[in-house]
Residue frames as a rotation matrix with the C-alpha (Angstrom) as fourth column:
UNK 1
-0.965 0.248 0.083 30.93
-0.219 -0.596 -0.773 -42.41
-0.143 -0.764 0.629 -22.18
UNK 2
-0.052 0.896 -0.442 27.55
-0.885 0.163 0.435 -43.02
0.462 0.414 0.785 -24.01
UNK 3
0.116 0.562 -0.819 27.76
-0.252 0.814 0.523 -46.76
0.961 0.146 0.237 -22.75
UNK 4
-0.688 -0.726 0.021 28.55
0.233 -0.248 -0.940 -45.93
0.688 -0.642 0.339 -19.83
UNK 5
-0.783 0.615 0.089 25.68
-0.514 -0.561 -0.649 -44.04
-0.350 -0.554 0.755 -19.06
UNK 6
0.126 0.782 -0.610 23.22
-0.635 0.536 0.556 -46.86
0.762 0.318 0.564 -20.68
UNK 7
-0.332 -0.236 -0.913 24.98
0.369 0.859 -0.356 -49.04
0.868 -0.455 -0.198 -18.15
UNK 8
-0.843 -0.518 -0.144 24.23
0.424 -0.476 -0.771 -46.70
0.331 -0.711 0.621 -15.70
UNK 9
-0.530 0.848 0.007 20.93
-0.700 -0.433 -0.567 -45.98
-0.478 -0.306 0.823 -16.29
UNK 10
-0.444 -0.228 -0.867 20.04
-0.578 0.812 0.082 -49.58
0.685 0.537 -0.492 -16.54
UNK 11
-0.266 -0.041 -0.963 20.83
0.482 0.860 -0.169 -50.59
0.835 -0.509 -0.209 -13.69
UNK 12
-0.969 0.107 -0.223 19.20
0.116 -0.600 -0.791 -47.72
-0.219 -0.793 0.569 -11.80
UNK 13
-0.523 0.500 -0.690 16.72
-0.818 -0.067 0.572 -47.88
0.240 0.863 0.444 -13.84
UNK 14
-0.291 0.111 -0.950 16.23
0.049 0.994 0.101 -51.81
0.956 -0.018 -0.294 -12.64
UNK 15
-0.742 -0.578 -0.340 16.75
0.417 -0.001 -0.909 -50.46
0.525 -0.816 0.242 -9.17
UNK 16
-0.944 0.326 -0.046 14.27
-0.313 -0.933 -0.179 -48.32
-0.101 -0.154 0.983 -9.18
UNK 17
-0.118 0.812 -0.572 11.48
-0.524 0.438 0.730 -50.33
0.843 0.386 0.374 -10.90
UNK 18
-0.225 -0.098 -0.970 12.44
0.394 0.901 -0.182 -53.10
0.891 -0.423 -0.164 -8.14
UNK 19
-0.984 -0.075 -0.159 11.80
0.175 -0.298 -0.939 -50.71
0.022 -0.952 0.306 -5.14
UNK 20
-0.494 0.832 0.252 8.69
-0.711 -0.553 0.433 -49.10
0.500 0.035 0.865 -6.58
UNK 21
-0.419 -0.074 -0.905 7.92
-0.580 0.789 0.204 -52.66
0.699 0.610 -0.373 -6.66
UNK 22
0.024 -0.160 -0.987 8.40
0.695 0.712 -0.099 -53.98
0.718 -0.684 0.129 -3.44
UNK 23
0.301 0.065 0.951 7.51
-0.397 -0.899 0.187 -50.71
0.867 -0.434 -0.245 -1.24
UNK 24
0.505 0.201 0.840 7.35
-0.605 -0.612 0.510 -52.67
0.616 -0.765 -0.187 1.64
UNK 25
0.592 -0.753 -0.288 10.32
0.791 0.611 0.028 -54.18
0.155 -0.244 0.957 1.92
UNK 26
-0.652 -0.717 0.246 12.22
0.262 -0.517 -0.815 -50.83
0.711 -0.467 0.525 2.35
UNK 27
0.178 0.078 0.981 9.88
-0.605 -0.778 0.172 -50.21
0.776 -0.624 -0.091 5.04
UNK 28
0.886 -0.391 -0.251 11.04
0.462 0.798 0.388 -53.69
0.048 -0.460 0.887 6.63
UNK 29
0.033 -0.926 0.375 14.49
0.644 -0.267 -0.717 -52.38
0.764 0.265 0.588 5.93
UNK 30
-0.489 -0.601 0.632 14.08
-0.284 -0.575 -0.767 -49.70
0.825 -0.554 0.110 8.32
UNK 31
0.901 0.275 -0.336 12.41
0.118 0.591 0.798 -52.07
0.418 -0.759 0.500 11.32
UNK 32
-0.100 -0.980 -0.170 15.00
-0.672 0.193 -0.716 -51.94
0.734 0.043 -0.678 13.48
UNK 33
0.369 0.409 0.834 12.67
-0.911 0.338 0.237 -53.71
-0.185 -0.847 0.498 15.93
UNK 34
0.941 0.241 0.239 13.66
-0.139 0.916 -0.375 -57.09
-0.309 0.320 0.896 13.96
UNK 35
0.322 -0.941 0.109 17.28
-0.676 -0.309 -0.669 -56.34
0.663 0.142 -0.735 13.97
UNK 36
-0.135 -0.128 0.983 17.11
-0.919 -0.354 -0.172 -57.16
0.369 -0.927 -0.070 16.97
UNK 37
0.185 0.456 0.870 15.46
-0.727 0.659 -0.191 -60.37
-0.661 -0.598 0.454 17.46
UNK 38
0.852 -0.014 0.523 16.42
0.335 0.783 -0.524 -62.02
-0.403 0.622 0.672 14.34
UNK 39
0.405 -0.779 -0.479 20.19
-0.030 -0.535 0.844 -61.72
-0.914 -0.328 -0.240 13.79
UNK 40
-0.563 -0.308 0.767 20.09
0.733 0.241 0.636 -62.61
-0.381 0.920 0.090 9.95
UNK 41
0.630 0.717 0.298 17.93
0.774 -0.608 -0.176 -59.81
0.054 0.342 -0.938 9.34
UNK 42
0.629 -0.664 -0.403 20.72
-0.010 -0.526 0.850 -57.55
-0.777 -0.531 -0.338 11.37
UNK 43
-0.517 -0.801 0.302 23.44
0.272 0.180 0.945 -59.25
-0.811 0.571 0.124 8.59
UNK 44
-0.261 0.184 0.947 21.02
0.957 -0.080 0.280 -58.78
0.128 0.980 -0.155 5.33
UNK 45
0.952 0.252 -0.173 20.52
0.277 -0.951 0.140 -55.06
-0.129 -0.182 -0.975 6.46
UNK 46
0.281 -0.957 0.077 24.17
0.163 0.127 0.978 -54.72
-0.946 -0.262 0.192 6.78
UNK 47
-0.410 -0.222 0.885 24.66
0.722 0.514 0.464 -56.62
-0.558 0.829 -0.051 3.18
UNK 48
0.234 0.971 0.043 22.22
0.877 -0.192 -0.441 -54.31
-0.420 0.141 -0.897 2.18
UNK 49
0.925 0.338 -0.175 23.66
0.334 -0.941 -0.054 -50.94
-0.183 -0.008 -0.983 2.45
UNK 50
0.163 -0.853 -0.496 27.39
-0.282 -0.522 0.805 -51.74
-0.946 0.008 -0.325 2.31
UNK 51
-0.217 0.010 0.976 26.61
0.869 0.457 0.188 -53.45
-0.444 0.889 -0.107 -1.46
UNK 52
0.483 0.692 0.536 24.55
0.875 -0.405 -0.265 -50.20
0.034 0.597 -0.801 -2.14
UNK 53
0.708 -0.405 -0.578 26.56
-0.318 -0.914 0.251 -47.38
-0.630 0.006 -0.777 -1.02
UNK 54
-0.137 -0.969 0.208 30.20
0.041 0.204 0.978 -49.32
-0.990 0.143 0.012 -2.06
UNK 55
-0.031 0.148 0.988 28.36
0.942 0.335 -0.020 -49.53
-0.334 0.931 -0.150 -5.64
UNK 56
0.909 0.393 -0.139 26.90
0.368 -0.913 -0.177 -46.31
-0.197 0.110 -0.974 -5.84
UNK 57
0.503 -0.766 -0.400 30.76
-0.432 -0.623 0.652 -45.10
-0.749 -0.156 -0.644 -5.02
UNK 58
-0.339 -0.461 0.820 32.18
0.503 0.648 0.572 -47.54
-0.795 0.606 0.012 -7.60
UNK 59
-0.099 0.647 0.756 29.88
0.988 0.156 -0.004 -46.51
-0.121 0.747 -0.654 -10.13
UNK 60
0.878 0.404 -0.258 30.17
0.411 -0.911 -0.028 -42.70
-0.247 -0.082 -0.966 -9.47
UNK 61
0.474 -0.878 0.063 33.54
-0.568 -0.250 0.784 -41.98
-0.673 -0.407 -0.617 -8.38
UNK 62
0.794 -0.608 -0.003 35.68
0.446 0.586 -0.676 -44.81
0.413 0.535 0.737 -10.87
UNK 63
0.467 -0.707 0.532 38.92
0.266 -0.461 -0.846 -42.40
0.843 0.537 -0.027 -11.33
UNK 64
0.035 -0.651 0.758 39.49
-0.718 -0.544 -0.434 -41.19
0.695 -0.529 -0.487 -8.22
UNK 65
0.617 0.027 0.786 38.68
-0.596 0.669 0.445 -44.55
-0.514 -0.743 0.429 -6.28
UNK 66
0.930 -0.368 0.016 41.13
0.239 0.571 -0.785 -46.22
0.280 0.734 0.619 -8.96
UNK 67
0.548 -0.714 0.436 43.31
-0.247 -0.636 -0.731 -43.63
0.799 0.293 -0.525 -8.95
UNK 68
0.038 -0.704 0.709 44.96
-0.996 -0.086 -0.033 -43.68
0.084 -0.705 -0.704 -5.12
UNK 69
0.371 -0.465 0.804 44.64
-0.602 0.539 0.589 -47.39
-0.707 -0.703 -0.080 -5.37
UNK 70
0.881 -0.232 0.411 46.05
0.450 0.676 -0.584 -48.69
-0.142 0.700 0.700 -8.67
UNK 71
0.068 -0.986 -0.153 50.22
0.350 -0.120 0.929 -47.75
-0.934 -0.116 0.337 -9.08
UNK 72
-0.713 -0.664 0.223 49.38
0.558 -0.344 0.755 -46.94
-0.425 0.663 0.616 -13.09
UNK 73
-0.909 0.395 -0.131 47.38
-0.416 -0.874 0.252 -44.67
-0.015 0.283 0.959 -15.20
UNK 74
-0.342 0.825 0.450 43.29
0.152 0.521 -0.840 -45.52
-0.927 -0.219 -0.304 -15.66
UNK 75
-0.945 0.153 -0.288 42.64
-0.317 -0.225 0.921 -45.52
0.077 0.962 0.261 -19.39
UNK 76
-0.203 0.976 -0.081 38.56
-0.957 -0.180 0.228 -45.87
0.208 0.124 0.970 -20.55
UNK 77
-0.150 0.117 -0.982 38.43
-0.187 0.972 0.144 -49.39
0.971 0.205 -0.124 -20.72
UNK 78
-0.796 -0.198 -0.571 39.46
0.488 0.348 -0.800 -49.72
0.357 -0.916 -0.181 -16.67
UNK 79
-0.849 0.501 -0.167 36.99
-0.396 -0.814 -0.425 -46.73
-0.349 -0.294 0.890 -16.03
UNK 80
-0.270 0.842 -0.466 34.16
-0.761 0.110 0.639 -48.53
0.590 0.527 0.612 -17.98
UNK 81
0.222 0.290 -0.931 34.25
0.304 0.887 0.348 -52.33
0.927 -0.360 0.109 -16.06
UNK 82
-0.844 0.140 -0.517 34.56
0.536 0.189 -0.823 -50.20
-0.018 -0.972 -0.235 -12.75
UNK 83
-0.642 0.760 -0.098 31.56
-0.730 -0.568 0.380 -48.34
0.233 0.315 0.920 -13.72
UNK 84
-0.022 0.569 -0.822 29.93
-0.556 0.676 0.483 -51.82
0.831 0.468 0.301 -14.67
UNK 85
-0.418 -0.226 -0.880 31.30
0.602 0.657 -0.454 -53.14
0.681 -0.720 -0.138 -11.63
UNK 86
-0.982 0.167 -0.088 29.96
-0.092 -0.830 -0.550 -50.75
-0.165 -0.532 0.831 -9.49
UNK 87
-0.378 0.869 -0.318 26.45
-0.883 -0.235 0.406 -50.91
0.278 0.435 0.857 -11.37
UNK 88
0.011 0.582 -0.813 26.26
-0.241 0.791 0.563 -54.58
0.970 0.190 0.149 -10.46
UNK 89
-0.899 -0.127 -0.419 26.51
0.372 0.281 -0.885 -53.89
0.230 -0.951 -0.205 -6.92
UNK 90
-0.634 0.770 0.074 23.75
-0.773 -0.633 -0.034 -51.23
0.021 -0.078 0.997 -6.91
UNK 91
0.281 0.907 -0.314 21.31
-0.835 0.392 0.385 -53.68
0.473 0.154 0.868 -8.59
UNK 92
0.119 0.670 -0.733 22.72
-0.185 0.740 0.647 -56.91
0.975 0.059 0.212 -6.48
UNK 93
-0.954 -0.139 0.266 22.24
-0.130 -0.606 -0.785 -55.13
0.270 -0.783 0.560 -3.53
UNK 94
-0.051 0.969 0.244 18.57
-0.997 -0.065 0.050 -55.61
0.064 -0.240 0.969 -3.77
UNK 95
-0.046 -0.031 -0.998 19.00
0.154 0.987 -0.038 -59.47
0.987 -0.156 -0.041 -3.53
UNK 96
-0.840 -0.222 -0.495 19.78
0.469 0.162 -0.868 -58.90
0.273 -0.961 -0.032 0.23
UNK 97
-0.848 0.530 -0.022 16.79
-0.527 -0.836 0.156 -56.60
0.065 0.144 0.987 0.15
UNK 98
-0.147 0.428 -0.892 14.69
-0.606 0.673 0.423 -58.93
0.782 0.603 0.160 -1.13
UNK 99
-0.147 -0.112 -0.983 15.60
0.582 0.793 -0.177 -61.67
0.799 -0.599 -0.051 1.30
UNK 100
-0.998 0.013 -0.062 14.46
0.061 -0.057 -0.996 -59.72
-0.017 -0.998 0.056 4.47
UNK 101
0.022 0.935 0.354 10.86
-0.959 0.119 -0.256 -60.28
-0.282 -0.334 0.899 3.75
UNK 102
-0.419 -0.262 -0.869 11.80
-0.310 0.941 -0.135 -64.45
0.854 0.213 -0.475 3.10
UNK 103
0.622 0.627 0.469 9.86
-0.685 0.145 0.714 -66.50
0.380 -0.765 0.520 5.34
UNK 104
0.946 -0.179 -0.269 11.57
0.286 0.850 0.443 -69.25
0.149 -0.496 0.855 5.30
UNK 105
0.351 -0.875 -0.335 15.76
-0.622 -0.485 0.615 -68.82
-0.700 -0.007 -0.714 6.91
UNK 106
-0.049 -0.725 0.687 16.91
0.707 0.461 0.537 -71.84
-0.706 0.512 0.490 4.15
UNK 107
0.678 0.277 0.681 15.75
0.709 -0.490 -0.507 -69.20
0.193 0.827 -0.529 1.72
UNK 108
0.926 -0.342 0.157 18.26
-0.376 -0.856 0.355 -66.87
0.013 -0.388 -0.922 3.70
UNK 109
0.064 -0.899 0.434 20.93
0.042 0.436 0.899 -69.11
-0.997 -0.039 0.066 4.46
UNK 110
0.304 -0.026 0.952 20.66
0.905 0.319 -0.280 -69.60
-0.297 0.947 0.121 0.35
UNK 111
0.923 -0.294 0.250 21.61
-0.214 -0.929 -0.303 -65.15
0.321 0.226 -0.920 0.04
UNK 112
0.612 -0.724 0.319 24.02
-0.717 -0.337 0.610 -65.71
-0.334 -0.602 -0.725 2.54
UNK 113
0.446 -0.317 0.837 25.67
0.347 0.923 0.165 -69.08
-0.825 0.216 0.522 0.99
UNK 114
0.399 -0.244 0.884 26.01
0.912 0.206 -0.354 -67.05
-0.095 0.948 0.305 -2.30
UNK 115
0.910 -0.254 0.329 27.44
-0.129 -0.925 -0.357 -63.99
0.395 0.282 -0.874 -1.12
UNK 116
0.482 -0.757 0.441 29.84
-0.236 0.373 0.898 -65.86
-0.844 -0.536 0.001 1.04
UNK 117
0.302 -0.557 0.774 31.00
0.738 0.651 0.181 -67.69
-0.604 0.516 0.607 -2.24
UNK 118
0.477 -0.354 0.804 31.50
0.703 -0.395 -0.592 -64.38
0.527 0.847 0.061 -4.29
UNK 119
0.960 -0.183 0.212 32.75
-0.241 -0.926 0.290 -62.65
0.144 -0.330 -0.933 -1.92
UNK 120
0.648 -0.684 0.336 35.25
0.042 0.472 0.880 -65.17
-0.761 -0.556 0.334 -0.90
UNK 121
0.120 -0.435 0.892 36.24
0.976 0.216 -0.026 -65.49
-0.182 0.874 0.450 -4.80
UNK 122
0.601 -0.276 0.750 36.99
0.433 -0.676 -0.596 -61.85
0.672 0.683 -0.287 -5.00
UNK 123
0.902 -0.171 0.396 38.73
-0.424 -0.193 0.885 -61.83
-0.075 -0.966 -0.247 -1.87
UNK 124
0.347 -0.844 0.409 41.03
0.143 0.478 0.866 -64.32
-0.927 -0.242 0.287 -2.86
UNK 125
0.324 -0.407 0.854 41.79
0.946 0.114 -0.305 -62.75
0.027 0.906 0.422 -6.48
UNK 126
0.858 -0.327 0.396 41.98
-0.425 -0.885 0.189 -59.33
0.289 -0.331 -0.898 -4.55
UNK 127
0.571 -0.670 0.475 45.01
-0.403 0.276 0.873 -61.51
-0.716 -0.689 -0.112 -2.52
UNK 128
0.516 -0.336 0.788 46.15
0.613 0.787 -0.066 -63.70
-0.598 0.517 0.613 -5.34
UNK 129
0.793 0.179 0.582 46.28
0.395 -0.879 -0.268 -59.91
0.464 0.442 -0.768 -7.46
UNK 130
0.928 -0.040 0.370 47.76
-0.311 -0.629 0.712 -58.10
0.204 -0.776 -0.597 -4.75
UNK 131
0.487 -0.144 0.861 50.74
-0.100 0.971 0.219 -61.03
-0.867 -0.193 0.459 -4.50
UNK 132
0.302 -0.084 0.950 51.32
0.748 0.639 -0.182 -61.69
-0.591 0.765 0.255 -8.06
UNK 133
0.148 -0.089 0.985 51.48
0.861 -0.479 -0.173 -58.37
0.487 0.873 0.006 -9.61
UNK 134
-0.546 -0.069 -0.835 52.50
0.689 -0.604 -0.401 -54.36
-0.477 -0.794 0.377 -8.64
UNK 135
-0.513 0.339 0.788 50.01
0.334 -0.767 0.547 -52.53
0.790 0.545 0.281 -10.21
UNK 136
0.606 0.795 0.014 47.95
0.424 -0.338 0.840 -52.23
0.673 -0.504 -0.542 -6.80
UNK 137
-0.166 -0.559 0.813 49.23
-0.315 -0.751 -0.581 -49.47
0.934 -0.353 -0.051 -4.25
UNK 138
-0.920 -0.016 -0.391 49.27
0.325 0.526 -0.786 -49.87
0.218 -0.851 -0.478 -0.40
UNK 139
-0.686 0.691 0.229 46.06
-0.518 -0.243 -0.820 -48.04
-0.510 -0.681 0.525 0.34
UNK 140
0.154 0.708 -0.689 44.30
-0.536 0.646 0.544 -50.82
0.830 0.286 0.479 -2.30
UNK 141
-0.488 0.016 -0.873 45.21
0.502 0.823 -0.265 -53.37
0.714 -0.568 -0.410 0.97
UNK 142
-0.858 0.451 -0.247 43.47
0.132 -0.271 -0.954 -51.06
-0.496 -0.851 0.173 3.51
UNK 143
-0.569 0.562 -0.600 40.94
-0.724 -0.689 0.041 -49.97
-0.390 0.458 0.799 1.02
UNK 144
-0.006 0.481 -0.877 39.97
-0.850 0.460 0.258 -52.78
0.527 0.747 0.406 -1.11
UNK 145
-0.807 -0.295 -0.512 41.26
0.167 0.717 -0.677 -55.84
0.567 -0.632 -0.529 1.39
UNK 146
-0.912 0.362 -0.195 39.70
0.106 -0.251 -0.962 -54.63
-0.397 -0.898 0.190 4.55
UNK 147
-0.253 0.926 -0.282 36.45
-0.838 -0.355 -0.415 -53.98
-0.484 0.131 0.865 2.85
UNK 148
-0.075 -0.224 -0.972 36.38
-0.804 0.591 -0.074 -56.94
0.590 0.775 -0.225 1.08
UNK 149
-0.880 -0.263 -0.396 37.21
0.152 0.633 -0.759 -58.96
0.450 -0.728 -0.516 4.27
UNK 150
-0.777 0.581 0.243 34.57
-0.433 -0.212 -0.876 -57.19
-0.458 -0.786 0.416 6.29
UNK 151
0.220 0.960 -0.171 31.89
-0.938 0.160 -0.306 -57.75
-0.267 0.228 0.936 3.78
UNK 152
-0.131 0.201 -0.971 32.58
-0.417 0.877 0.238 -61.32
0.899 0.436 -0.031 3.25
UNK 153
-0.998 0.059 0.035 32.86
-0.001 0.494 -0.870 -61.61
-0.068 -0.868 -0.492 7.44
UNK 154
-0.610 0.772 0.178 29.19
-0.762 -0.509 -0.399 -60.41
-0.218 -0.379 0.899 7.41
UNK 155
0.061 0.450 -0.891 28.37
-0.920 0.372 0.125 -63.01
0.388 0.812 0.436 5.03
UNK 156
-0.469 -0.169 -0.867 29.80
0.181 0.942 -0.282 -65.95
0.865 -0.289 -0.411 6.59
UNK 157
-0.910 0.382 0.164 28.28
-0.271 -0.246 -0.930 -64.31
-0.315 -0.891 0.327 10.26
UNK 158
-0.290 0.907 -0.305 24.85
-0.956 -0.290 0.045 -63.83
-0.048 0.305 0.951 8.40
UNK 159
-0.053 0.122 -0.991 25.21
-0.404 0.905 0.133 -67.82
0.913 0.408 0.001 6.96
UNK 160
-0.676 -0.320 -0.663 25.74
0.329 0.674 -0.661 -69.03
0.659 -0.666 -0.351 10.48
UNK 161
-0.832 0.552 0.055 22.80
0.061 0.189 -0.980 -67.47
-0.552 -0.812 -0.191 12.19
UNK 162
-0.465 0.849 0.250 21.02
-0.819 -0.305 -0.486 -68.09
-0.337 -0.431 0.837 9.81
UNK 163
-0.562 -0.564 -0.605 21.99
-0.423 0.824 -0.376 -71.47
0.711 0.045 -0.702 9.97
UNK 164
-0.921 0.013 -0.388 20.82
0.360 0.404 -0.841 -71.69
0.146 -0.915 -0.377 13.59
UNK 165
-0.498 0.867 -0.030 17.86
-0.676 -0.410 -0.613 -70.26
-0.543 -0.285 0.790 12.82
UNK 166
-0.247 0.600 -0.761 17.06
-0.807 0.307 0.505 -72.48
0.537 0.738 0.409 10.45
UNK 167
-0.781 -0.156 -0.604 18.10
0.159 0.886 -0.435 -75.38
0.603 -0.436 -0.667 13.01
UNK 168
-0.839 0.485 -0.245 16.04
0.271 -0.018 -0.962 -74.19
-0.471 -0.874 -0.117 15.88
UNK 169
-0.070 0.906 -0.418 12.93
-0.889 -0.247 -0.385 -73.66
-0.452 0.345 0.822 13.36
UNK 170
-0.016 0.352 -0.936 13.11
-0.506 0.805 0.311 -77.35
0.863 0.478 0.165 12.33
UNK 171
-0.901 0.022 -0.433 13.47
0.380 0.520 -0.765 -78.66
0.209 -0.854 -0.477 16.18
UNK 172
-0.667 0.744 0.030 10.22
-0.581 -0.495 -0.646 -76.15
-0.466 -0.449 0.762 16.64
UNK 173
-0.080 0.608 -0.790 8.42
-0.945 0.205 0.253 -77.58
0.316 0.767 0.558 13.75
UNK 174
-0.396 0.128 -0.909 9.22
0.036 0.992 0.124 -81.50
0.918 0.016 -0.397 14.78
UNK 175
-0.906 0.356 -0.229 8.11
0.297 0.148 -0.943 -80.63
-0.302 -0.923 -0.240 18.72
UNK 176
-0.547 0.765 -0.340 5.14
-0.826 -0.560 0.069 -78.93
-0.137 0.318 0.938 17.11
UNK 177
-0.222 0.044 -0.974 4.22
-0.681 0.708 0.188 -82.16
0.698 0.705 -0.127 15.18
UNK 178
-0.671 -0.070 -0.738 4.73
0.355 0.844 -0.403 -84.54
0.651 -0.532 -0.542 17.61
UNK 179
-0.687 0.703 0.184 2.57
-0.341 -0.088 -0.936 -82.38
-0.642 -0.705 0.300 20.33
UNK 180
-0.423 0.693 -0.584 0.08
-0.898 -0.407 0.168 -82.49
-0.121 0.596 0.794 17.55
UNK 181
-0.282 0.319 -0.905 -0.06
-0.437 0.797 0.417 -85.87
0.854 0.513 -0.085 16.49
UNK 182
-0.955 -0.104 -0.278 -0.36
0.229 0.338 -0.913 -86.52
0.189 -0.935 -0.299 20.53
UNK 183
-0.483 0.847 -0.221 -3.38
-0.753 -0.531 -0.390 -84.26
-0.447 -0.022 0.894 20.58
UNK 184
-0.225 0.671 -0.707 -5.13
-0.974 -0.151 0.167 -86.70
0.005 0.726 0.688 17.96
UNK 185
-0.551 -0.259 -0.793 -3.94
-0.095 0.964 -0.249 -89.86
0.829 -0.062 -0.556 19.04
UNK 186
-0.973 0.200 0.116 -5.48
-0.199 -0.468 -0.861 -88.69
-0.118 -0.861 0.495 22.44
C-alpha cells in the first residue's frame, strides 16, 4: 500500500506541476471554437480526457474494475501494476495536452503516430490474451476491447487528419513561395 501511494502521488504530483505549468493550454483545451476548424485538435481533446478519466478510474478503482472483468481472485501484486497502470495514463494524458498548443501538425501527426502504435500493441495483446487464456470474463470484451478499440480508432482518425493537415499546409507553404519568389523576380 505505501508504494502504491508514492506511485500515486508521483504521478499526480507530475500532473499537477505540468498543468500549473502550462496554464494555458487547459484554457486551449476548453476552445471549443478550434474543435471545430481543426479536426486534430477535436481528436487530441478526445485523447485527452478518455486517457485522463480511464486512468484516474484505473488508478482509483483497481479491485472492482478487475474484479467483474478478470474470472480469478486479484491478489496485491495485480492491484499494484493496475494502480501503476492507471498512473501512467493520468500523467500520459498530458502528452495529448501538450500537443494542442503544437504549431506545427508533423509535431501532431508524431502524438498521434505514437498513440496509434501503443494502442494498437495493447489492443492486440488485449486479443492475443483474451484468445489464449480464460482468466478474462465476458464483460473484459465489452469493457476492455471496446474501449481499447475506440481509443485506438481516435488515434488512427486523429493521425489521418492530421495527416491532411499537414499535406494541405505544405501545398500552402510551396504556393506561398512561389507567389513570393514571383513578387521579386517581378
Amino acid at each position: 500500500p505505501l508504494l502504491d501511494i508514492a506511485v500515486y502521488c508521483f504521478f499526480i504530483l507530475g500532473s499537477a506541476a505540468h498543468l500549473l505549468l502550462g496554464r494555458s493550454q487547459v484554457k486551449g483545451l476548453l476552445d471549443l471554437s478550434k474543435s471545430f476548424g481543426d479536426h486534430g485538435f477535436l481528436f487530441l481533446q478526445v485523447d485527452f480526457l478518455a486517457t485522463f478519466v480511464f486512468g484516474l478510474l484505473w488508478l482509483a478503482y483497481p479491485d472492482w474494475l478487475l474484479g467483474f472483468q478478470t474470472s480469478g481472485p486479484e491478489d496485491e501484486l495485480h492491484l499494484h501494476l493496475t494502480r501503476a497502470f492507471g498512473a501512467m495514463m493520468v500523467g500520459d494524458s498530458f502528452v495529448s495536452l501538450t500537443a494542442l498548443g503544437f504549431r506545427s501538425d508533423k509535431d501532431k501527426t508524431s502524438v498521434f503516430v505514437g498513440r496509434t502504435v501503443g494502442t494498437l500493441v495493447l489492443l492486440l495483446f488485449m486479443v492475443y490474451t483474451q484468445t489464449t487464456t480464460s482468466a478474462w470474463t465476458k464483460a473484459h470484451i465489452w469493457f476492455g476491447m471496446v474501449g481499447a478499440g475506440l481509443w485506438t480508432g481516435n488515434s488512427v482518425l486523429g493521425y489521418f487528419t492530421s495527416k491532411e493537415s499537414e499535406k494541405l499546409g505544405e501545398e500552402y507553404y510551396k504556393s506561398m513561395s512561389s507567389q513570393r519568389r514571383r513578387t521579386h523576380t517581378k
